[in-house]
PLY file of the C-alpha trace (Angstrom):
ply
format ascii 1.0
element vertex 69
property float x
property float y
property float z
element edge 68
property int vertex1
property int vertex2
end_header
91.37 98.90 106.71
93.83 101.38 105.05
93.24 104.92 105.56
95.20 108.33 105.77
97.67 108.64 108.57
99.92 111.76 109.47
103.21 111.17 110.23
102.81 112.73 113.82
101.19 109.60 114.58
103.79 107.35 113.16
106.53 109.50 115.18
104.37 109.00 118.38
103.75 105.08 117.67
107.14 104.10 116.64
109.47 106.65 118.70
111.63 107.15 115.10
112.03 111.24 114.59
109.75 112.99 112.32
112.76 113.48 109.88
113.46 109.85 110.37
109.90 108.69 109.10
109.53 111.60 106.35
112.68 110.64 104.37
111.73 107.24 104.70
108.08 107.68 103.13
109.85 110.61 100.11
112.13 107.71 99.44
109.20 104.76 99.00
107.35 107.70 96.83
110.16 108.61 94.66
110.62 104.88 94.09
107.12 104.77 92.62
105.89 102.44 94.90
102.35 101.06 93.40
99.49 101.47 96.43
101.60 104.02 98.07
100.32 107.46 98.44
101.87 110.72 100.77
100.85 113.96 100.50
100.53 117.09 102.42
97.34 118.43 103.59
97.75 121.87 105.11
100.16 121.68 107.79
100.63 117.57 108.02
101.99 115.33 105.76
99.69 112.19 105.69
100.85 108.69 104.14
98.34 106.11 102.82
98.11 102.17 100.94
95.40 101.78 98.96
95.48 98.04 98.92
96.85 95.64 101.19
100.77 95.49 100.37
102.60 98.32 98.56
104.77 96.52 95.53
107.62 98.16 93.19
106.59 99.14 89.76
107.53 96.66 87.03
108.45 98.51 83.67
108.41 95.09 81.60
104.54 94.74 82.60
101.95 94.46 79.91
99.30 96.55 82.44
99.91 99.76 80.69
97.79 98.32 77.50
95.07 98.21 80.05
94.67 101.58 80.90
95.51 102.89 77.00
92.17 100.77 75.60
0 1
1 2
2 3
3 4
4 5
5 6
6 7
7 8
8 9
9 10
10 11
11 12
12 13
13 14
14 15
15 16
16 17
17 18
18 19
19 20
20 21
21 22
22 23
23 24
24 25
25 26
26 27
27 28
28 29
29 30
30 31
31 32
32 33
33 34
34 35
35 36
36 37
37 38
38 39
39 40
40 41
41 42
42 43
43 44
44 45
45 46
46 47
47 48
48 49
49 50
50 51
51 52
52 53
53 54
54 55
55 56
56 57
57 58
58 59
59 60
60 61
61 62
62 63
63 64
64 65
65 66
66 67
67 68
């Protein structure tokens, strides 16, 4: 199951620096990753998917006729 993590946890799972894993998550977000969320909530940054693989964004899609009906 997906949920919020902070990336405290990631540094102390993975043993990459804080930095390290930060930049790396900014870089997936600016990107425009779809499922791909990170935010910061107070004083931690927290990264979440909201489905099961996180996929670039395709501008040649038809999906945004979707959401403009």
């Amino acid at each position: 199951m997906n949920h919020p993590i902070a990336i405290k946890e990631i540094v102390d799972k993975t043993g990459f620096s804080w930095s390290f894993v930060k930049k790396t998550l900014e870089r997936l977000k600016k990107e425009e990753y779809c499922g791909y969320n990170l935010e910061k909530s107070g004083g931690t940054w927290i990264a979440w998917k909201d489905r099961e693989h996180i996929l670039p964004k395709k501008d040649d899609t038809c999906g945004h006729l979707l959401k403009e009906s």
